[in-house]
C-alpha positions as CSV (number, residue, x, y, z in Angstrom):
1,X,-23.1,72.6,2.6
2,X,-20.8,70.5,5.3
3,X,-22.3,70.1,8.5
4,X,-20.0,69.5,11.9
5,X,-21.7,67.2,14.6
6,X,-20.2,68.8,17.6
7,X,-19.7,65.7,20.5
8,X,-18.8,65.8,23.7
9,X,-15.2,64.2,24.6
10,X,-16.7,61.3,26.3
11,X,-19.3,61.0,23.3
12,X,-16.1,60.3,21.2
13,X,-14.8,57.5,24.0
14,X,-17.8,56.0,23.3
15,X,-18.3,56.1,19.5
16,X,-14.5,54.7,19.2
17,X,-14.5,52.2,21.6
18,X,-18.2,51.3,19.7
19,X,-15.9,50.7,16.7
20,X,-13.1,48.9,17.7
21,X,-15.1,46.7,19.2
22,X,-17.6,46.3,16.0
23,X,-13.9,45.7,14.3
24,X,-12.6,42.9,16.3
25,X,-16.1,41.3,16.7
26,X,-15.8,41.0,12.4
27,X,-12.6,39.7,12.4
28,X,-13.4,37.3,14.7
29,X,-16.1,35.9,13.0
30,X,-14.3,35.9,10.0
31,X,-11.5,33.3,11.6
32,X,-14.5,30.9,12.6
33,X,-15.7,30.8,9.4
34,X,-12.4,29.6,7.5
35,X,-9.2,28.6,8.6
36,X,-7.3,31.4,9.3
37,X,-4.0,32.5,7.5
38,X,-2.0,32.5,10.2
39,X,-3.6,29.3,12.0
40,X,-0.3,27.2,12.6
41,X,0.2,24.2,10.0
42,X,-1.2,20.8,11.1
43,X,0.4,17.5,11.6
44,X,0.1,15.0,9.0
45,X,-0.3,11.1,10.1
46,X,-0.3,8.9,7.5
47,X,-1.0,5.2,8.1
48,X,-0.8,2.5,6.0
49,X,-1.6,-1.5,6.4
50,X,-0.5,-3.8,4.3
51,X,-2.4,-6.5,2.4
52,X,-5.8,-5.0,4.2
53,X,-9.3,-5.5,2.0
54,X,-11.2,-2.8,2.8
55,X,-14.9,-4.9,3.4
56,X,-12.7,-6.6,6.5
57,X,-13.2,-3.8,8.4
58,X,-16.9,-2.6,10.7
59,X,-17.3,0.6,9.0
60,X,-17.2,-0.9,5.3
61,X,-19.7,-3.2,6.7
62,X,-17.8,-6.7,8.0
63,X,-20.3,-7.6,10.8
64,X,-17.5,-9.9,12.2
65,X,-14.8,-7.2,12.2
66,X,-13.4,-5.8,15.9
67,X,-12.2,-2.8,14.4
68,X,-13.4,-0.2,16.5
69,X,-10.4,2.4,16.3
70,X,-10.6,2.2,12.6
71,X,-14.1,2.5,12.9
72,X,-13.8,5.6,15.0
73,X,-11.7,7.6,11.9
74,X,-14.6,7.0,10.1
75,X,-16.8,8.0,12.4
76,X,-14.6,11.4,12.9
77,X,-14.2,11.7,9.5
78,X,-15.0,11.3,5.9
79,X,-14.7,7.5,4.5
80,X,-14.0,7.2,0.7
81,X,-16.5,3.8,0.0
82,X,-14.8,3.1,-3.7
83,X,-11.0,3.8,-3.4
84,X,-8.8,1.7,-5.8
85,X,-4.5,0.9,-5.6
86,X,-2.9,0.8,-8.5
87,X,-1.0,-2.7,-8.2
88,X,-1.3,-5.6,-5.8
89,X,2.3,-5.4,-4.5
90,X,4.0,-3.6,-1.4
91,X,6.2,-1.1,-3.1
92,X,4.9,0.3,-6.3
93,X,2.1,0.8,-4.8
94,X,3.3,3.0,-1.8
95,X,5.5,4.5,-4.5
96,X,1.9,5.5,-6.0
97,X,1.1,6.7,-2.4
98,X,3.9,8.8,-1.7
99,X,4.1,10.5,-5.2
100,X,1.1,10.7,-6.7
101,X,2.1,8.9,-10.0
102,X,1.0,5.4,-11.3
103,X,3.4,2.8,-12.2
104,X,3.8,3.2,-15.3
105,X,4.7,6.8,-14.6
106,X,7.4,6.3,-11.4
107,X,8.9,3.0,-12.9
108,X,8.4,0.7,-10.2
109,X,6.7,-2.7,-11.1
110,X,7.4,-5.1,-8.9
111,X,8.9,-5.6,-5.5
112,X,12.6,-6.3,-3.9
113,X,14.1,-5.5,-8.5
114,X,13.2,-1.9,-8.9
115,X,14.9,1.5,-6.8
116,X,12.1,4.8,-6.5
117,X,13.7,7.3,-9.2
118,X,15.7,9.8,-7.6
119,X,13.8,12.6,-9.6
120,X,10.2,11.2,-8.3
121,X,9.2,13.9,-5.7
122,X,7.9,12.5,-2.4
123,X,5.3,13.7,-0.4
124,X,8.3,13.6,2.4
125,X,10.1,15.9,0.2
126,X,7.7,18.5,-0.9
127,X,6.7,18.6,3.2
128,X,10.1,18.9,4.0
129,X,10.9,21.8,1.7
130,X,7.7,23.2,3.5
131,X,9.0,23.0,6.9
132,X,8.1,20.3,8.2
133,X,10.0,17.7,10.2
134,X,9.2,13.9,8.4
135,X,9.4,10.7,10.0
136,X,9.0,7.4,8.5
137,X,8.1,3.7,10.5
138,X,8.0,0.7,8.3
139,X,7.2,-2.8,9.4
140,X,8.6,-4.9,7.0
141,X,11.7,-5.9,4.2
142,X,10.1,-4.7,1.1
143,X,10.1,-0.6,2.2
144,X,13.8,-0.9,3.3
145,X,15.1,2.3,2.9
146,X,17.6,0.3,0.2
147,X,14.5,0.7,-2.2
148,X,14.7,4.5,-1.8
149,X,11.1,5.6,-0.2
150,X,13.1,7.4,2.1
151,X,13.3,10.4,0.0
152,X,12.6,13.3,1.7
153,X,12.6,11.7,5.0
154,X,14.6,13.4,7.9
155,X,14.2,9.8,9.3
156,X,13.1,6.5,8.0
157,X,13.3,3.3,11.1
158,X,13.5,0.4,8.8
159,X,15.5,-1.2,12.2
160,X,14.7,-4.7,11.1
161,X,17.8,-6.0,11.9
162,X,17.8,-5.7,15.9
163,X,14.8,-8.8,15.5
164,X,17.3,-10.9,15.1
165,X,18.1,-13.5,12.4
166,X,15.0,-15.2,10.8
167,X,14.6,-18.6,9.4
168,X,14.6,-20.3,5.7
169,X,11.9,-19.2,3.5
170,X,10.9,-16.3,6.2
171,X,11.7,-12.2,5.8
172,X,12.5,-8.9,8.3
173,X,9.4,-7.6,9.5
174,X,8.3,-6.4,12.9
175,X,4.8,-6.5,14.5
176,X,2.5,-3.4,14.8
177,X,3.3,-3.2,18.7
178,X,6.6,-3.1,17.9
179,X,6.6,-0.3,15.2
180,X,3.8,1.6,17.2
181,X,6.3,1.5,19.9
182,X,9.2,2.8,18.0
183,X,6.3,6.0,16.5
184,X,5.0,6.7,20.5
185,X,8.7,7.0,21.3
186,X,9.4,9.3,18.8
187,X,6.0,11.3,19.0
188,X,6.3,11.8,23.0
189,X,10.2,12.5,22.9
190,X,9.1,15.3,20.2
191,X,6.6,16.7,22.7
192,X,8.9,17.1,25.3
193,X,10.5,19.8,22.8
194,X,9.8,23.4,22.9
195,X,6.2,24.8,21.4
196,X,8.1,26.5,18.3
197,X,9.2,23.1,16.7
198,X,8.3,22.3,13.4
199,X,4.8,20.3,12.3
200,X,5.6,16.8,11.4
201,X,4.4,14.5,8.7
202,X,4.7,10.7,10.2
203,X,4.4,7.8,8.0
204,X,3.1,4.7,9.6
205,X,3.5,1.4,8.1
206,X,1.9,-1.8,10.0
207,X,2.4,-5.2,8.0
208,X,0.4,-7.8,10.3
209,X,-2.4,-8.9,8.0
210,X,0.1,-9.7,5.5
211,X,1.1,-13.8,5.4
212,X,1.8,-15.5,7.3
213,X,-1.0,-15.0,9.5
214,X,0.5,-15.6,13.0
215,X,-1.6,-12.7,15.0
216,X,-1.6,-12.5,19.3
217,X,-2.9,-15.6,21.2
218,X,-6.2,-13.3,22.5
219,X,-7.0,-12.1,19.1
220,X,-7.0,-15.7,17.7
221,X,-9.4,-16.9,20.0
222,X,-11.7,-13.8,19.3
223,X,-11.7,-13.9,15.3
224,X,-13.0,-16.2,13.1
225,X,-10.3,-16.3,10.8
226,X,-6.5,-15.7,10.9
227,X,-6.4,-12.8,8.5
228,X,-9.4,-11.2,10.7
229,X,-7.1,-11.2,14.3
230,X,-4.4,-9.7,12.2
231,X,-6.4,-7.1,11.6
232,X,-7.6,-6.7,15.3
233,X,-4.2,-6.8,16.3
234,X,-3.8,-3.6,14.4
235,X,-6.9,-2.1,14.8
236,X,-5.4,-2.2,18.9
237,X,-2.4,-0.3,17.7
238,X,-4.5,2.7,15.9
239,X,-5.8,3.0,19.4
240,X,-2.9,3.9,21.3
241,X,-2.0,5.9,18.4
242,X,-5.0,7.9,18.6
243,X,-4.8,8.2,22.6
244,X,-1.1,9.2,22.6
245,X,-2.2,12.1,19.7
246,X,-5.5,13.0,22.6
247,X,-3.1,12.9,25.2
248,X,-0.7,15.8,23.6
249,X,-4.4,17.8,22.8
250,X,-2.8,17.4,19.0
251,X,-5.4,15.3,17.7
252,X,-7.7,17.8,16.5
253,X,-5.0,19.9,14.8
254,X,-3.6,16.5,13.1
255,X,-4.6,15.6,9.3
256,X,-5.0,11.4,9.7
257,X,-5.2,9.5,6.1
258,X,-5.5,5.7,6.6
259,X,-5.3,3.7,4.1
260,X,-4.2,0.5,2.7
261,X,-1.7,-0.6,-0.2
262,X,-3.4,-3.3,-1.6
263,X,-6.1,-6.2,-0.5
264,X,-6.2,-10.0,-0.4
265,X,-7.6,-12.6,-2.4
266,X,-8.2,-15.4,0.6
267,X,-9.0,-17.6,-2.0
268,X,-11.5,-15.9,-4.3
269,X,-10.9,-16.3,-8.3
270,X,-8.7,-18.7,-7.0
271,X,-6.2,-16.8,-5.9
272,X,-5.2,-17.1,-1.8
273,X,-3.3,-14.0,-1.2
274,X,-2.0,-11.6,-3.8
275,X,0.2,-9.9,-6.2
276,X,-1.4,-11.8,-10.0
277,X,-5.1,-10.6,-10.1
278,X,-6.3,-6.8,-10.2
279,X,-10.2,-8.3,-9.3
280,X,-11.5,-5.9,-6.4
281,X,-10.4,-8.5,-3.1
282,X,-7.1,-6.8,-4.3
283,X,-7.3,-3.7,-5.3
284,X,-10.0,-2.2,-3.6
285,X,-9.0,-0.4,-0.3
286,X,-10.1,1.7,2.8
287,X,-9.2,5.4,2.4
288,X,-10.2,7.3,5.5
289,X,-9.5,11.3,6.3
290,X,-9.9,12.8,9.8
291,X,-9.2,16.5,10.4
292,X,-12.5,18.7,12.1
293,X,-10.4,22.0,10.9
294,X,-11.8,21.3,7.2
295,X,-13.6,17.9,6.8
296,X,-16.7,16.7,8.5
297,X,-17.8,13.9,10.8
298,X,-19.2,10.9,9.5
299,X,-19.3,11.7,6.1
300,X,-19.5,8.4,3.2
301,X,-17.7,10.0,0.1
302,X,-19.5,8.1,-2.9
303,X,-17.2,9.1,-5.3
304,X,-14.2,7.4,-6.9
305,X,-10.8,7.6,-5.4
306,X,-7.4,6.0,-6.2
307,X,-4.5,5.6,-4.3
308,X,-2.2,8.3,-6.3
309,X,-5.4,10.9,-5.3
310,X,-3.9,10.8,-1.2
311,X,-1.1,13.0,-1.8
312,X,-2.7,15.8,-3.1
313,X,-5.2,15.7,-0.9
314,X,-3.5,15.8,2.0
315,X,-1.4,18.7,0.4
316,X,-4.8,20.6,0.0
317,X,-5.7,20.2,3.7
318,X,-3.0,21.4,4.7
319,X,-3.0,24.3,2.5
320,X,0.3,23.3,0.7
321,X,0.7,24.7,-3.0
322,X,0.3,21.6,-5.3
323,X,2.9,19.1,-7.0
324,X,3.0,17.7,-10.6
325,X,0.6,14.2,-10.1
326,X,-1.5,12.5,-11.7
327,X,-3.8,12.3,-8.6
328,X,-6.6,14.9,-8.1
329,X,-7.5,17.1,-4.8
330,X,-10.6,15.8,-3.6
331,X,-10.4,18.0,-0.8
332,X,-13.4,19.6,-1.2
333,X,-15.3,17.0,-2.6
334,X,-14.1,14.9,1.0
335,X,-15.9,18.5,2.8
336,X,-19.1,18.3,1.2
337,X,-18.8,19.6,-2.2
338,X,-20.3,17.9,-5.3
339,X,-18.8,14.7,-6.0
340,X,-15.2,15.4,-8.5
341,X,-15.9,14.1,-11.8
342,X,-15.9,10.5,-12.7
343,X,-12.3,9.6,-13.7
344,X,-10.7,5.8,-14.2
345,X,-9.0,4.1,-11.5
346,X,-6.0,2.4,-13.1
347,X,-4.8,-1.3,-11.9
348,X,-2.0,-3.3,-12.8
349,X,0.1,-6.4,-12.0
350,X,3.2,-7.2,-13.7
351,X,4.0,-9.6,-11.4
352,X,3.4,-12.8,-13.3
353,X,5.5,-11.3,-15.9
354,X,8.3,-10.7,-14.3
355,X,8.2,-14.0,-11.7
356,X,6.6,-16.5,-13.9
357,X,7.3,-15.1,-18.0
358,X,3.1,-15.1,-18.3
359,X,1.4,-12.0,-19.5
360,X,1.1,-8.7,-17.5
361,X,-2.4,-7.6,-16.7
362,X,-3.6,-4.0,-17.1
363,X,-7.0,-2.3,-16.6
364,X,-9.4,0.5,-15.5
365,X,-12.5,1.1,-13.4
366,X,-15.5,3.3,-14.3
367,X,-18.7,3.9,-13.8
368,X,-19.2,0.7,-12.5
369,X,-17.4,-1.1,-15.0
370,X,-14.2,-3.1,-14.7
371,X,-11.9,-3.7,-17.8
372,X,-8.7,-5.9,-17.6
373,X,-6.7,-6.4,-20.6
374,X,-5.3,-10.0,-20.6
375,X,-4.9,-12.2,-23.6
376,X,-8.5,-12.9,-22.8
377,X,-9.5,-9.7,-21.7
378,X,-12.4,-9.4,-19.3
379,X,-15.2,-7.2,-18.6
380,X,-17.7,-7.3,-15.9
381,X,-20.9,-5.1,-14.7
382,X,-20.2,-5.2,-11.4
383,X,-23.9,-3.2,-10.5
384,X,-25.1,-6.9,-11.5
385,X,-21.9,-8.8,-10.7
386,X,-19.9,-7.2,-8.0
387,X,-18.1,-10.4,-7.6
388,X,-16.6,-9.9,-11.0
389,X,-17.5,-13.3,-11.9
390,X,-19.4,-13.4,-15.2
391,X,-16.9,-12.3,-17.8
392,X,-19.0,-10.4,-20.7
393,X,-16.4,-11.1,-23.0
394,X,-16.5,-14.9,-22.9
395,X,-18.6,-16.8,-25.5
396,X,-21.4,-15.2,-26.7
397,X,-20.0,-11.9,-26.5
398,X,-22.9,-8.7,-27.0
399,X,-21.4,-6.1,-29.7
400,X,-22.3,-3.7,-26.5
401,X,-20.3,-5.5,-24.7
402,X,-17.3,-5.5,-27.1
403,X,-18.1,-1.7,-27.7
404,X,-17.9,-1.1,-24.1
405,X,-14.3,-3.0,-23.6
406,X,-12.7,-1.6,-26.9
407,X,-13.6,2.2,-24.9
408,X,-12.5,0.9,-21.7
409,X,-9.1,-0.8,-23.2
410,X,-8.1,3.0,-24.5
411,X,-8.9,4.1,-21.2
412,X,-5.5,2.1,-20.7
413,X,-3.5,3.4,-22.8
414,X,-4.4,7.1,-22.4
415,X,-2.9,6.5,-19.0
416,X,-0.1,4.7,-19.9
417,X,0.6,7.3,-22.8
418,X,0.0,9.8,-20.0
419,X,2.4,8.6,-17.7
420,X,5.2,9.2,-20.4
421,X,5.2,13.2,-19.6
422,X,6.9,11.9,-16.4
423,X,9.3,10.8,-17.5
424,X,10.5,8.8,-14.8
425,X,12.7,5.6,-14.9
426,X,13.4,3.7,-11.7
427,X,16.6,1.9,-11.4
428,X,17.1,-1.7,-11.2
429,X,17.9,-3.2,-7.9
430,X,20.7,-5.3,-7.7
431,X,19.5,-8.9,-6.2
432,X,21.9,-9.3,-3.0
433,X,21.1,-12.3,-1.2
434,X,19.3,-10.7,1.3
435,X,17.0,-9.3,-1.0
436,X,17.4,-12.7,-2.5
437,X,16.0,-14.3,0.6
438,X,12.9,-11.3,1.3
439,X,11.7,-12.0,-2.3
440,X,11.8,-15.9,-2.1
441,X,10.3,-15.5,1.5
442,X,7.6,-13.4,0.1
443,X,6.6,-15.6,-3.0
444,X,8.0,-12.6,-5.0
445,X,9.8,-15.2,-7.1
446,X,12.3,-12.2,-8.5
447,X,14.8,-15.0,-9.5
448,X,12.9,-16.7,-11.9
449,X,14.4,-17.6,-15.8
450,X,10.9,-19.2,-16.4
451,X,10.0,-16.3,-19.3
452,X,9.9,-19.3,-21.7
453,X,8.2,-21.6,-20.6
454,X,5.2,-19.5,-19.9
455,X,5.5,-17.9,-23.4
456,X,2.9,-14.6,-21.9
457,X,0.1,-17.4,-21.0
458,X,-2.6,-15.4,-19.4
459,X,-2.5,-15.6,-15.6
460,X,-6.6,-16.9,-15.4
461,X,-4.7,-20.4,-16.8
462,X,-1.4,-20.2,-14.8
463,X,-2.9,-19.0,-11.6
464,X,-2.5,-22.5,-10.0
465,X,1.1,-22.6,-10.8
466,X,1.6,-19.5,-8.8
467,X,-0.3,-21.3,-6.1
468,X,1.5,-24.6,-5.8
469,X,4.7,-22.4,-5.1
470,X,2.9,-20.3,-2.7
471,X,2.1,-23.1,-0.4
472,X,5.0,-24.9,-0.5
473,X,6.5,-21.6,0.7
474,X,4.1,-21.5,3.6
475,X,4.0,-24.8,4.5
476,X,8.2,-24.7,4.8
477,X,7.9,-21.6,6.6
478,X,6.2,-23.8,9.3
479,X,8.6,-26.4,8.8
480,X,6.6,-28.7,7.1
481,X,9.1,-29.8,4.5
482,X,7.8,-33.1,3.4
483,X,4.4,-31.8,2.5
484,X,5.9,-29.2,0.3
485,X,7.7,-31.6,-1.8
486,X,5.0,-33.0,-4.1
487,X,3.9,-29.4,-5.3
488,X,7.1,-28.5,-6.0
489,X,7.8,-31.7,-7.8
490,X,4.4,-31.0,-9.5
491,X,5.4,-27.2,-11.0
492,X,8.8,-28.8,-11.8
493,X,7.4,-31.4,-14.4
494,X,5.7,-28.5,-15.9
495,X,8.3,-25.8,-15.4
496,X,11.7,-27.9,-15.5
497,X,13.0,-24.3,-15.8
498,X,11.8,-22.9,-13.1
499,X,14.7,-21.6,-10.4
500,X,12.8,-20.5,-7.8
501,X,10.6,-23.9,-7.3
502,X,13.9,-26.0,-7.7
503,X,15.7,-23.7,-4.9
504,X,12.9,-24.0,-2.6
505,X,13.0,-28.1,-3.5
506,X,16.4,-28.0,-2.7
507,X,16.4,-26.5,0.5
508,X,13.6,-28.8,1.7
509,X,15.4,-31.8,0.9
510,X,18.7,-30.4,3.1
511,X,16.2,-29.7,6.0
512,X,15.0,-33.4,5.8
513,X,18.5,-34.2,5.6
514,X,18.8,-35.5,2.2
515,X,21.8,-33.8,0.9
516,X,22.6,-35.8,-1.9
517,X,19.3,-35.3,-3.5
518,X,19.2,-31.3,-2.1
519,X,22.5,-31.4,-4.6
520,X,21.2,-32.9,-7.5
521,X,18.5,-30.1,-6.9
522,X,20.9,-26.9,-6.7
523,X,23.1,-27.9,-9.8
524,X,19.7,-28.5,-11.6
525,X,18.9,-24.9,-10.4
526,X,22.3,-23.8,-11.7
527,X,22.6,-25.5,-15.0
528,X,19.2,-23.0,-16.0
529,X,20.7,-20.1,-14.1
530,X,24.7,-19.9,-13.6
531,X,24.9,-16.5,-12.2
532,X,23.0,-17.7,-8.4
533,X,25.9,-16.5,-5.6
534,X,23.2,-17.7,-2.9
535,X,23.4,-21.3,-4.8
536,X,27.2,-21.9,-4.5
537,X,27.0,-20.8,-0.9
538,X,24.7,-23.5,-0.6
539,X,26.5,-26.1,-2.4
540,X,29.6,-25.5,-0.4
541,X,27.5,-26.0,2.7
542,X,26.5,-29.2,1.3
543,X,30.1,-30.1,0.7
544,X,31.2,-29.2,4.2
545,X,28.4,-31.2,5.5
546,X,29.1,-34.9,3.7
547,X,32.7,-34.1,4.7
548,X,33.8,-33.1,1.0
549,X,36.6,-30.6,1.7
């Protein structure tokens, strides 16, 4: 039987009213919960520093670090404690950043000889296609837009040029200030804009900490070390980054990743800067996330994280479908989830390779091991030996410990094997001499017949080489020409072969004003290596200058 509730018409205000407002109330709750559908698409900031160890800064624990800005992402956010980069050089490993893909999958190997594969997709690119307006700021030479990073970018300021003309043995780069200034300006001119523009996805490159460590007068006198006041110096530049982003009330609604591209040796396993070992001082690096829509505040992410892991994750965020990478979303691991599942965190350098003919090194962490496949190969436990300074490999070797690196070396070539479905070759870059010049500046030899002479020696033995060309560049770079000499005379005896040393020879003994023996030097150079443009003009210098014309 169907009964009829007769009510009253202002019973049936009420009851409706009752409902709509039951109705909005559970919709509204239902936004606060979860990001909502149609909550706009945040900005996406992401900064990296070169050459920047991640136990340097206060919130990895550096009691002597004035990092407070970089401290205060952490504090904000989530901070990754064991994130790994793939190579201890500038470009393939912000290749690995901006794609998702190792090395051996993208192509790139080495700085200033290798182009970014036009069929590599960029996180620029897949952002762009998104809607989003993309903006690149890089600090220095080796990200010129020349080496094709800028994929994807609607701009890329790799301005170096208006700094002006820089000396022997020096490269194009730019101070933080002077990049932060060029980002503010673009930021606040944006602003200005109407509120229907676009999100934006800014990539911020600072390159202070890397050498030569020349940082501001005040920080000097505050830091203990050169390499520390760098890093001040830029710390001081995230803060007026992160006050221009309060300032615009964007912050908030702003996905931040900060991270670095690779550490620095100063000096450990004998090494002062970077680019031949893959030991943690080089390859382990902050990785910090600040967004309050998704992630919480001071969070400490145990779990392992690599470098080609950043761009999906900030896809996820941001609620962009995913791209083909080898990297994993840790989104919700970074919110509170379990830790992801242990994976290995792939390193390489084929730097002393390609600069000095000695052996490539290759290798994995996981589970608190660390592999590197070397003609010796190494293995440490770095639970005991976080230094990695006992090599369980060397005489005496346990048949665990041989066990261990036999499953650790496949771990290697699973991900080189892997990185074949890619499919990706990157294109030689032509050596101009101005890339000529960045390379030789940077100690990323690039020029280098010495292949033979080195005959693959394994970089633990050839290290000092490496070295003894380092310094003499830094010591010319500070005009110190006579002290270079002897170590340059030194690698030469070994290395009679070696172009780069004998250039760098030559061009000391023409700024002490010995151009006879600065010749003898250059045609040396050229007997090993005719095809050197940069040589000739030299030699024709010489000429002019003893008057042989």
């Amino acid at each position: 039987m169907l009964y009829v509730l007769k009510m009253s018409p202002s019973t049936v205000s009420f009851v409706l009213m009752t409902a709509l407002c039951l109705l909005t109330a559970c919709s509204r709750a239902k936004e606060s919960g979860s990001t909502s559908a149609h909550a706009s698409p945040p900005n996406i900031i992401l900064i990296t520093v070169d050459t920047l160890r991640a136990d340097r800064l206060g919130c990895y624990g550096y009691s002597a670090a004035r990092t407070p800005n970089i401290d205060r992402l952490a504090t904000e956010g989530v901070r990754v404690e064991r994130a790994i980069a793939p190579t201890p050089l500038t470009l393939p490993s912000h290749t690995s950043i901006l794609t998702g893909l190792e090395p051996p999958a993208h192509g790139v190997r080495d700085n200033g000889t290798y182009r970014v594969p036009e069929a590599a997709e960029t996180l620029a690119e897949r952002l762009k296609g998104e809607g989003y307006q993309t903006q690149a700021f890089v600090s220095a030479e080796v990200l010129h837009s020349r080496y094709n990073l800028d994929q994807g970018f609607d701009g890329y300021d790799d301005e170096l040029w208006s700094e002006g003309a820089v000396s022997d043995f020096l490269y194009r780069e730019r101070t933080g200030q002077h990049t932060m200034d060029r980002a503010l300006e673009w930021l606040t001119t944006r602003s200005s804009r109407s509120a229907g523009d676009a999100p934006f996805f800014v990539w911020l490159h600072l390159f202070d900490p890397h050498v030569p460590y020349d940082p501001p007068e005040a920080d000097a006198k505050l830091s203990p070390m050169p390499y520390d006041a760098e890093i001040a110096s830029v710390d001081r530049q995230i803060g007026r980054l992160l006050a221009a982003l309060e300032q615009e009330n964007v912050l908030d609604e702003t996905i931040l990743a900060f991270t670095s591209d690779h550490g620095e040796s100063l000096g450990e396993h004998q090494e002062d800067t970077h680019a031949i070992f893959i030991y943690e001082s080089t390859v382990r690096v902050p990785l910090i996330f600040r967004y309050p829509r998704k992630l919480p505040v001071g969070r400490i992410y145990a779990g392992e994280a690599r470098s080609v892991d950043i761009m999906p994750t900030l896809l996820a965020l941001a609620d962009e479908r995913p791209s083909a990478t080898q990297g994993r979303d840790l989104s919700q691991a970074l919110a509170g989830a379990s830790l992801a599942q242990s994976v290995a965190q792939y390193s390489e350098s084929f730097h002393p390779k390609f600069a000095f003919g000695m052996a490539p090194l290759q290798g994995v962490r996981v589970d608190g091991w660390t592999y590197i496949r070397a003609p010796r190969p190494e293995l440490y436990n770095r639970a005991e030996d976080p230094g990695e300074l006992r090599n369980l490999l060397e005489v005496g070797t346990s048949d665990s410990a041989k066990a261990q690196a036999s499953k650790l070396d496949s771990l290697v070539t699973k991900i080189v094997e892997d990185s074949r479905r890619f499919d990706l070759v990157a294109e030689a870059q032509p050596l101009d001499p101005e890339t000529l010049k960045m390379l030789q500046a940077l100690g990323y030899m690039g020029d280098s017949d010495t292949q033979e002479d080195l005959g693959g020696m394994d970089p633990k033995d050839g290290v000092q080489i490496f070295e003894k060309v380092e310094k003499a560049i830094v010591l010319s770079q500070s005009g110190d020409w006579a002290s270079a000499v002897p170590l340059l005379t030194s690698v030469l005896k070994q290395l009679p072969g070696h172009v780069h040393a004998r250039n760098v020879l030559a061009m000391c003994e023409m700024r002490m004003g010995n151009l006879q023996a600065a010749e003898e030097q250059f045609l040396k150079s050229l007997a090993h290596k005719p095809e050197q443009g940069q040589v000739l003009l030299e030699l024709g210098r010489l000429d002019f200058a003893q008057g042989q014309y």
